[in-house]
C-alpha positions, 0 to 999 in steps of 0.5 A, spaced: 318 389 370 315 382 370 309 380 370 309 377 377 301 375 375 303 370 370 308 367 376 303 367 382 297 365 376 303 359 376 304 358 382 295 358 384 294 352 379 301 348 381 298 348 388 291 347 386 294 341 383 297 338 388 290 338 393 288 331 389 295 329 393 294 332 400 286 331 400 283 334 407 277 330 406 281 324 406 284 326 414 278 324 419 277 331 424 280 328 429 287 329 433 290 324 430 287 327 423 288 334 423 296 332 425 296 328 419 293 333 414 298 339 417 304 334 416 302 332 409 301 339 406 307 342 409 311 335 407 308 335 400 307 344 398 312 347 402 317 350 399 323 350 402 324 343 407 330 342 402 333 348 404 331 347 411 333 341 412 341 344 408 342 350 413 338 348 420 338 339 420 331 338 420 328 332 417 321 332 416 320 324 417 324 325 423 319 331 425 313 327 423 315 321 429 316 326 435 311 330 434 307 325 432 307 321 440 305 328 442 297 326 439 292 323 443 285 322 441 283 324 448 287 332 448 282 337 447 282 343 442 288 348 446 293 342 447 292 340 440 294 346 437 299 348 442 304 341 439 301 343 431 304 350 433 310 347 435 311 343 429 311 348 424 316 352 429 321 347 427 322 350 420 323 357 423 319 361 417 315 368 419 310 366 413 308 359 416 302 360 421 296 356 424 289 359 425 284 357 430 278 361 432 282 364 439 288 363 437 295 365 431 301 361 430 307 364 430 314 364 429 318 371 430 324 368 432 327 371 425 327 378 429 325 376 436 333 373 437 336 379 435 338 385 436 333 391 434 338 396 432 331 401 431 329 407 436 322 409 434 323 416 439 329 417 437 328 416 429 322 420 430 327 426 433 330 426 427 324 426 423 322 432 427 315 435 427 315 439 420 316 432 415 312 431 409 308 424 409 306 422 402 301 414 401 306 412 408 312 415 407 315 420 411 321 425 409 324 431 410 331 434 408 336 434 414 341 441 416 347 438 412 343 438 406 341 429 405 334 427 404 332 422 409 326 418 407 322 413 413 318 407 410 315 403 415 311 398 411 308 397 404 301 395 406 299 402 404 298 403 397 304 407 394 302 411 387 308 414 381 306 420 383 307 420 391 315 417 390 315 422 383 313 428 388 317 426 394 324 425 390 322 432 386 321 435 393 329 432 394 332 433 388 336 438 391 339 433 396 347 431 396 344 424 397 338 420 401 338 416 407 332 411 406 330 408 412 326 401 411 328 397 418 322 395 422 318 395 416 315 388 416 312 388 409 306 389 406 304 389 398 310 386 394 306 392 388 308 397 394 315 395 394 317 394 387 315 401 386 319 404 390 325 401 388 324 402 380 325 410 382 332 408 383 334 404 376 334 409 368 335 400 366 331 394 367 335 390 372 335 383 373 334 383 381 332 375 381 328 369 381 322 365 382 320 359 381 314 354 384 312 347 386 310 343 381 309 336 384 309 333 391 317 331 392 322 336 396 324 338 390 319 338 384 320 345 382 318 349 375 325 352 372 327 358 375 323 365 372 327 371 372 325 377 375 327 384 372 325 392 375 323 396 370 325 403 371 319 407 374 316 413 368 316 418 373 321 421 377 327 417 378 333 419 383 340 420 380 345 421 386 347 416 392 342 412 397 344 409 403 338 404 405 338 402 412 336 395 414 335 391 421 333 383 422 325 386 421 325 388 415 320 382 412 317 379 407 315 384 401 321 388 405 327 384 404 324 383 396 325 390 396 331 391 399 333 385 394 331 390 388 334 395 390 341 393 392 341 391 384 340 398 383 347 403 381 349 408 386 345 403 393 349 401 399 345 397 405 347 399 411 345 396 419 344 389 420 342 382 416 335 383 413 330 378 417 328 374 411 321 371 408 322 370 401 317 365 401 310 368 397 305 365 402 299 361 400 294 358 404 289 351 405 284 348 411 285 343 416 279 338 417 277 341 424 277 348 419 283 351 422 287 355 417 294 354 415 299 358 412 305 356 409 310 358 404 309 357 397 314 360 391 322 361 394 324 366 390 332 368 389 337 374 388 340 376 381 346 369 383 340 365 385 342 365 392 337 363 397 334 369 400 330 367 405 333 367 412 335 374 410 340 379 406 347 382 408 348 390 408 354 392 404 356 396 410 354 394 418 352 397 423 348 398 429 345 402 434 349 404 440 345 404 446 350 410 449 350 414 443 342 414 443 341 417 450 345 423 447 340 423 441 344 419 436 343 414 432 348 412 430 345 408 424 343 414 421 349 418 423 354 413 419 349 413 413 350 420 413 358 419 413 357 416 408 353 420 403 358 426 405 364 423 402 
Protein backbone atom coordinates (compact mmCIF):
# COMPACT_ATOMS: atom_id res chain seq x y z
CA UNK A 1 0.00 0.00 0.00
CA UNK A 2 1.33 3.56 -0.49
CA UNK A 3 2.58 5.55 2.08
CA UNK A 4 -0.45 7.92 2.27
CA UNK A 5 1.98 9.82 5.20
CA UNK A 6 4.36 11.24 2.43
CA UNK A 7 0.79 12.68 0.55
CA UNK A 8 -0.69 14.17 3.73
CA UNK A 9 2.96 15.37 5.03
CA UNK A 10 2.72 17.14 1.27
CA UNK A 11 -0.62 18.26 1.68
CA UNK A 12 0.08 19.96 5.51
CA UNK A 13 3.24 22.08 3.94
CA UNK A 14 1.27 22.73 0.83
CA UNK A 15 -1.32 24.52 3.05
CA UNK A 16 0.88 25.82 5.46
CA UNK A 17 2.04 27.83 2.78
CA UNK A 18 -0.64 29.13 1.54
CA UNK A 19 -1.57 30.72 5.08
CA UNK A 20 1.33 33.73 3.91
CA UNK A 21 -1.93 34.07 1.34
CA UNK A 22 -4.80 34.05 3.17
CA UNK A 23 -3.76 35.49 6.68
CA UNK A 24 -6.30 35.62 9.18
CA UNK A 25 -4.52 38.37 10.84
CA UNK A 26 -5.01 40.50 8.20
CA UNK A 27 -9.03 40.03 8.38
CA UNK A 28 -10.28 42.54 11.45
CA UNK A 29 -13.06 40.30 14.07
CA UNK A 30 -15.50 41.88 12.65
CA UNK A 31 -18.74 40.64 10.56
CA UNK A 32 -17.49 41.98 7.61
CA UNK A 33 -13.72 40.43 8.64
CA UNK A 34 -14.76 37.17 9.38
CA UNK A 35 -17.01 37.09 5.95
CA UNK A 36 -13.78 38.15 4.21
CA UNK A 37 -11.57 35.54 5.76
CA UNK A 38 -14.28 32.54 5.45
CA UNK A 39 -14.41 33.48 1.61
CA UNK A 40 -10.79 33.84 0.98
CA UNK A 41 -9.68 30.37 2.71
CA UNK A 42 -12.30 28.54 0.67
CA UNK A 43 -11.39 30.66 -2.47
CA UNK A 44 -7.73 29.92 -2.40
CA UNK A 45 -7.40 26.38 -0.16
CA UNK A 46 -10.46 24.61 -1.17
CA UNK A 47 -9.97 21.84 -3.27
CA UNK A 48 -12.63 21.40 -5.77
CA UNK A 49 -14.42 25.01 -6.59
CA UNK A 50 -13.38 24.00 -10.29
CA UNK A 51 -15.32 20.99 -10.00
CA UNK A 52 -17.96 22.49 -8.16
CA UNK A 53 -18.40 25.26 -10.50
CA UNK A 54 -18.27 22.14 -13.76
CA UNK A 55 -21.14 19.98 -12.27
CA UNK A 56 -23.29 22.43 -9.99
CA UNK A 57 -22.62 26.23 -11.59
CA UNK A 58 -21.45 27.73 -8.65
CA UNK A 59 -19.34 30.68 -9.08
CA UNK A 60 -17.30 31.68 -6.14
CA UNK A 61 -16.97 35.44 -7.23
CA UNK A 62 -20.76 35.38 -7.68
CA UNK A 63 -21.12 33.75 -4.23
CA UNK A 64 -18.80 36.17 -2.68
CA UNK A 65 -21.22 39.20 -3.83
CA UNK A 66 -24.69 37.87 -2.84
CA UNK A 67 -23.51 36.79 0.29
CA UNK A 68 -21.68 39.62 0.95
CA UNK A 69 -24.90 42.01 0.99
CA UNK A 70 -26.03 39.72 3.76
CA UNK A 71 -23.33 41.18 6.28
CA UNK A 72 -23.90 43.95 8.70
CA UNK A 73 -21.29 45.58 10.94
CA UNK A 74 -24.75 45.78 13.40
CA UNK A 75 -25.70 41.28 13.25
CA UNK A 76 -24.76 39.71 16.05
CA UNK A 77 -22.79 36.47 16.44
CA UNK A 78 -26.11 33.90 15.55
CA UNK A 79 -27.44 35.88 12.29
CA UNK A 80 -23.41 36.07 11.53
CA UNK A 81 -22.98 32.37 11.59
CA UNK A 82 -26.28 31.52 9.94
CA UNK A 83 -25.46 33.53 6.50
CA UNK A 84 -21.20 31.98 6.59
CA UNK A 85 -23.28 28.56 7.11
CA UNK A 86 -25.45 29.27 4.11
CA UNK A 87 -22.42 30.32 2.09
CA UNK A 88 -20.56 26.93 2.40
CA UNK A 89 -23.64 25.36 1.81
CA UNK A 90 -23.56 26.23 -1.65
CA UNK A 91 -20.64 23.87 -2.36
CA UNK A 92 -22.66 20.89 -1.34
CA UNK A 93 -19.63 19.17 0.71
CA UNK A 94 -20.34 16.98 3.99
CA UNK A 95 -16.52 17.81 4.75
CA UNK A 96 -16.87 21.61 4.84
CA UNK A 97 -17.98 22.51 8.36
CA UNK A 98 -17.93 25.92 10.54
CA UNK A 99 -17.48 25.64 14.35
CA UNK A 100 -19.03 28.44 16.73
CA UNK A 101 -19.09 27.66 20.67
CA UNK A 102 -22.97 26.65 20.29
CA UNK A 103 -23.22 25.44 17.13
CA UNK A 104 -21.80 23.07 13.78
CA UNK A 105 -22.28 23.88 10.30
CA UNK A 106 -23.36 21.28 8.35
CA UNK A 107 -24.35 20.07 4.74
CA UNK A 108 -26.21 16.49 5.04
CA UNK A 109 -27.86 17.09 1.67
CA UNK A 110 -25.32 14.45 0.19
CA UNK A 111 -27.75 11.66 2.18
CA UNK A 112 -30.60 13.65 3.48
CA UNK A 113 -32.25 13.95 -0.21
CA UNK A 114 -32.16 10.21 -1.00
CA UNK A 115 -33.77 7.66 -0.49
CA UNK A 116 -32.05 5.52 2.87
CA UNK A 117 -32.28 2.16 1.43
CA UNK A 118 -31.21 0.68 5.12
CA UNK A 119 -33.52 -0.57 8.06
CA UNK A 120 -31.31 -1.19 10.91
CA UNK A 121 -34.14 -3.58 12.69
CA UNK A 122 -34.51 -5.29 9.86
CA UNK A 123 -30.99 -5.84 9.00
CA UNK A 124 -30.37 -6.65 12.79
CA UNK A 125 -32.89 -9.59 12.00
CA UNK A 126 -30.77 -10.74 10.00
CA UNK A 127 -27.77 -10.77 11.89
CA UNK A 128 -29.63 -12.50 14.73
CA UNK A 129 -28.65 -12.84 18.20
CA UNK A 130 -26.05 -15.32 17.92
CA UNK A 131 -23.08 -13.03 15.59
CA UNK A 132 -19.76 -12.73 16.33
CA UNK A 133 -18.30 -9.17 16.62
CA UNK A 134 -14.55 -8.59 16.01
CA UNK A 135 -13.02 -4.43 16.44
CA UNK A 136 -16.56 -3.24 14.81
CA UNK A 137 -17.39 -5.98 12.78
CA UNK A 138 -20.37 -7.85 13.15
CA UNK A 139 -20.98 -11.46 11.29
CA UNK A 140 -22.19 -14.36 11.01
CA UNK A 141 -23.12 -17.43 8.45
CA UNK A 142 -26.80 -17.42 6.96
CA UNK A 143 -28.87 -20.86 6.23
CA UNK A 144 -27.80 -20.85 2.78
CA UNK A 145 -24.36 -21.12 3.71
CA UNK A 146 -22.95 -16.97 2.69
CA UNK A 147 -21.18 -15.23 5.13
CA UNK A 148 -22.70 -11.54 5.83
CA UNK A 149 -20.55 -9.32 7.43
CA UNK A 150 -22.18 -5.59 8.83
CA UNK A 151 -19.52 -2.64 8.92
CA UNK A 152 -20.97 0.15 10.08
CA UNK A 153 -18.06 2.88 10.58
CA UNK A 154 -14.14 2.82 10.37
CA UNK A 155 -13.58 4.79 13.29
CA UNK A 156 -12.70 1.85 15.20
CA UNK A 157 -9.34 0.37 15.23
CA UNK A 158 -9.32 -2.50 12.86
CA UNK A 159 -6.28 -4.93 13.26
CA UNK A 160 -5.00 -7.92 10.56
CA UNK A 161 -5.85 -10.19 13.05
CA UNK A 162 -9.46 -9.23 13.60
CA UNK A 163 -10.31 -9.50 9.65
CA UNK A 164 -7.83 -12.63 9.37
CA UNK A 165 -10.05 -14.57 12.06
CA UNK A 166 -13.18 -13.48 11.12
CA UNK A 167 -12.48 -14.70 7.16
CA UNK A 168 -10.96 -17.88 8.88
CA UNK A 169 -14.21 -18.34 10.62
CA UNK A 170 -16.11 -17.79 7.04
CA UNK A 171 -13.91 -19.77 4.77
CA UNK A 172 -16.15 -22.45 4.49
CA UNK A 173 -18.74 -19.88 3.05
CA UNK A 174 -19.84 -20.07 -0.76
CA UNK A 175 -19.54 -16.12 -0.86
CA UNK A 176 -19.68 -12.90 1.54
CA UNK A 177 -22.27 -10.15 1.55
CA UNK A 178 -20.31 -7.16 2.88
CA UNK A 179 -22.56 -4.73 4.09
CA UNK A 180 -21.11 -1.04 4.55
CA UNK A 181 -24.36 1.27 4.15
CA UNK A 182 -24.77 3.72 6.52
CA UNK A 183 -21.17 3.68 7.29
CA UNK A 184 -20.40 7.33 7.15
CA UNK A 185 -16.71 6.97 7.60
CA UNK A 186 -13.89 7.10 10.13
CA UNK A 187 -10.14 6.24 10.02
CA UNK A 188 -9.17 5.85 5.94
CA UNK A 189 -6.28 3.20 7.92
CA UNK A 190 -9.63 1.05 9.03
CA UNK A 191 -10.61 1.03 5.63
CA UNK A 192 -7.58 0.19 3.45
CA UNK A 193 -7.16 -2.58 5.79
CA UNK A 194 -10.28 -4.09 5.35
CA UNK A 195 -10.23 -4.11 1.79
CA UNK A 196 -6.66 -5.46 1.23
CA UNK A 197 -7.95 -8.76 2.68
CA UNK A 198 -9.68 -8.84 -0.63
CA UNK A 199 -6.33 -8.66 -3.38
CA UNK A 200 -3.44 -11.89 -3.70
CA UNK A 201 -1.78 -8.37 -5.90
CA UNK A 202 -1.10 -4.70 -5.50
CA UNK A 203 -3.84 -2.84 -7.48
CA UNK A 204 -3.98 0.29 -8.42
CA UNK A 205 -7.13 1.90 -6.76
CA UNK A 206 -6.37 5.43 -7.63
CA UNK A 207 -5.09 8.99 -7.29
CA UNK A 208 -4.63 11.78 -5.09
CA UNK A 209 -2.98 15.00 -5.44
CA UNK A 210 -3.03 18.48 -3.32
CA UNK A 211 -3.11 22.25 -3.54
CA UNK A 212 0.25 23.89 -4.20
CA UNK A 213 -0.99 27.63 -4.89
CA UNK A 214 -3.85 29.86 -4.14
CA UNK A 215 -5.44 29.41 -8.09
CA UNK A 216 -8.60 27.22 -8.56
CA UNK A 217 -6.16 25.04 -10.18
CA UNK A 218 -2.87 25.05 -8.66
CA UNK A 219 -2.43 21.40 -7.95
CA UNK A 220 0.84 19.07 -7.65
CA UNK A 221 0.73 15.94 -10.60
CA UNK A 222 -1.68 13.28 -9.64
CA UNK A 223 0.24 10.54 -7.05
CA UNK A 224 -1.27 6.88 -7.49
CA UNK A 225 -2.50 5.18 -5.01
CA UNK A 226 -1.99 1.39 -4.69
CA UNK A 227 -3.75 -1.73 -2.20
CA UNK A 228 -1.15 -3.91 -1.31
CA UNK A 229 -2.55 -7.41 -0.35
CA UNK A 230 -2.86 -7.89 3.59
CA UNK A 231 -0.41 -10.63 4.81
CA UNK A 232 -3.07 -12.20 6.51
CA UNK A 233 -5.96 -14.00 5.68
CA UNK A 234 -7.15 -13.20 2.29
CA UNK A 235 -10.63 -14.07 1.00
CA UNK A 236 -10.58 -16.00 -2.42
CA UNK A 237 -14.42 -16.36 -3.32
CA UNK A 238 -17.26 -13.90 -4.68
CA UNK A 239 -18.49 -10.61 -2.49
CA UNK A 240 -21.13 -8.56 -2.78
CA UNK A 241 -20.55 -5.12 -1.27
CA UNK A 242 -23.86 -3.34 -0.13
CA UNK A 243 -23.50 0.53 -0.67
CA UNK A 244 -26.38 3.27 0.11
CA UNK A 245 -25.80 7.35 -0.35
CA UNK A 246 -24.43 7.24 3.52
CA UNK A 247 -21.51 5.52 2.58
CA UNK A 248 -19.00 8.72 3.27
CA UNK A 249 -15.85 9.52 3.34
CA UNK A 250 -13.16 6.80 4.41
CA UNK A 251 -16.34 4.80 3.18
CA UNK A 252 -16.43 5.56 -0.22
CA UNK A 253 -12.47 5.45 -0.51
CA UNK A 254 -13.07 1.90 0.55
CA UNK A 255 -15.59 1.09 -1.62
CA UNK A 256 -13.49 2.69 -4.33
CA UNK A 257 -10.53 0.12 -3.38
CA UNK A 258 -12.27 -2.78 -3.24
CA UNK A 259 -14.10 -2.25 -6.40
CA UNK A 260 -10.51 -2.50 -7.89
CA UNK A 261 -10.38 -5.88 -6.34
CA UNK A 262 -11.32 -9.41 -8.27
CA UNK A 263 -14.24 -11.17 -7.96
CA UNK A 264 -16.24 -7.59 -5.93
CA UNK A 265 -19.59 -6.47 -7.09
CA UNK A 266 -21.34 -3.42 -5.57
CA UNK A 267 -24.84 -3.66 -5.20
CA UNK A 268 -27.62 -0.86 -3.76
CA UNK A 269 -27.36 2.73 -4.29
CA UNK A 270 -24.80 5.55 -5.25
CA UNK A 271 -22.25 6.15 -2.70
CA UNK A 272 -22.58 9.66 -1.05
CA UNK A 273 -19.20 10.74 -1.87
CA UNK A 274 -16.59 12.74 0.30
CA UNK A 275 -13.46 12.26 -1.47
CA UNK A 276 -11.95 15.40 -0.30
CA UNK A 277 -9.10 14.63 2.78
CA UNK A 278 -10.41 17.57 5.24
CA UNK A 279 -7.98 20.19 6.90
CA UNK A 280 -8.97 22.54 9.05
CA UNK A 281 -7.92 26.59 10.09
CA UNK A 282 -9.51 29.58 12.39
CA UNK A 283 -11.65 32.48 11.58
CA UNK A 284 -10.73 36.04 13.33
CA UNK A 285 -13.58 35.78 15.68
CA UNK A 286 -12.00 32.07 16.46
CA UNK A 287 -14.50 30.02 15.07
CA UNK A 288 -13.15 26.71 13.10
CA UNK A 289 -13.31 25.99 9.76
CA UNK A 290 -13.18 22.68 8.03
CA UNK A 291 -12.99 22.14 4.33
CA UNK A 292 -11.58 19.79 1.90
CA UNK A 293 -8.08 19.88 1.03
CA UNK A 294 -6.80 16.88 -1.47
CA UNK A 295 -9.31 15.42 -4.04
CA UNK A 296 -8.67 12.09 -4.48
CA UNK A 297 -9.69 9.93 -7.77
CA UNK A 298 -10.57 6.33 -9.20
CA UNK A 299 -8.07 4.11 -10.90
CA UNK A 300 -9.16 6.35 -14.39
CA UNK A 301 -9.05 9.31 -12.65
CA UNK A 302 -12.65 10.19 -12.45
CA UNK A 303 -13.91 12.52 -9.80
CA UNK A 304 -15.18 10.87 -6.92
CA UNK A 305 -16.43 13.09 -4.68
CA UNK A 306 -20.48 13.29 -5.25
CA UNK A 307 -20.34 9.46 -4.86
CA UNK A 308 -19.45 6.09 -6.56
CA UNK A 309 -22.23 3.99 -8.95
CA UNK A 310 -23.00 0.20 -7.76
CA UNK A 311 -22.24 -2.57 -10.37
CA UNK A 312 -25.85 -3.54 -9.91
CA UNK A 313 -28.84 -1.32 -8.44
CA UNK A 314 -30.82 -1.99 -6.08
CA UNK A 315 -33.13 -0.74 -3.36
CA UNK A 316 -35.16 -1.54 -0.42
CA UNK A 317 -38.84 -2.46 -0.98
CA UNK A 318 -40.79 -0.54 1.99
CA UNK A 319 -43.32 -3.90 1.16
CA UNK A 320 -41.01 -6.62 1.45
CA UNK A 321 -39.53 -5.04 4.69
CA UNK A 322 -42.75 -5.22 6.62
CA UNK A 323 -42.53 -9.04 5.73
CA UNK A 324 -39.03 -9.20 7.05
CA UNK A 325 -37.05 -8.69 3.81
CA UNK A 326 -34.46 -6.95 2.64
CA UNK A 327 -34.46 -7.09 -0.40
CA UNK A 328 -30.83 -5.44 -0.66
CA UNK A 329 -29.65 -8.39 0.98
CA UNK A 330 -31.84 -11.05 -0.69
CA UNK A 331 -30.53 -9.80 -4.19
CA UNK A 332 -26.97 -9.81 -2.98
CA UNK A 333 -27.63 -13.37 -1.96
CA UNK A 334 -29.14 -14.28 -5.54
CA UNK A 335 -26.36 -13.12 -6.70
CA UNK A 336 -23.50 -14.91 -4.57
CA UNK A 337 -26.06 -18.51 -5.38
CA UNK A 338 -25.32 -18.23 -9.19
Amino acid sequence: MMNRNVIVSCIIVSLVSLVACVDEDEFRNTPEGNFEALWSIIDQRYCFLDYKQETLGVDWDEVHGRYRQRISGTMNSDQLFEVLTDMLSELQDGHVNLYSAGNVARYWGWYEDYDKNLDEELRSQYLGTDYRIASGLYYRILPDNIGYVVCESFSTALGDGNVSDMLYYLRTCNGLILDVRGNSGGQLTNAELLASHFTNERILVGYSTYKTGPGHSDFATPVAEYLSPSEGVRWQKPVVVLTNRQCFSACNIFVRDIHECPLVTLLGDQTGGGSGMPFSTELPNGWAVRFSASPSYDAEMNQIEFGIQPDISCSLDSLSALQGIDTIIEEARALLAQ
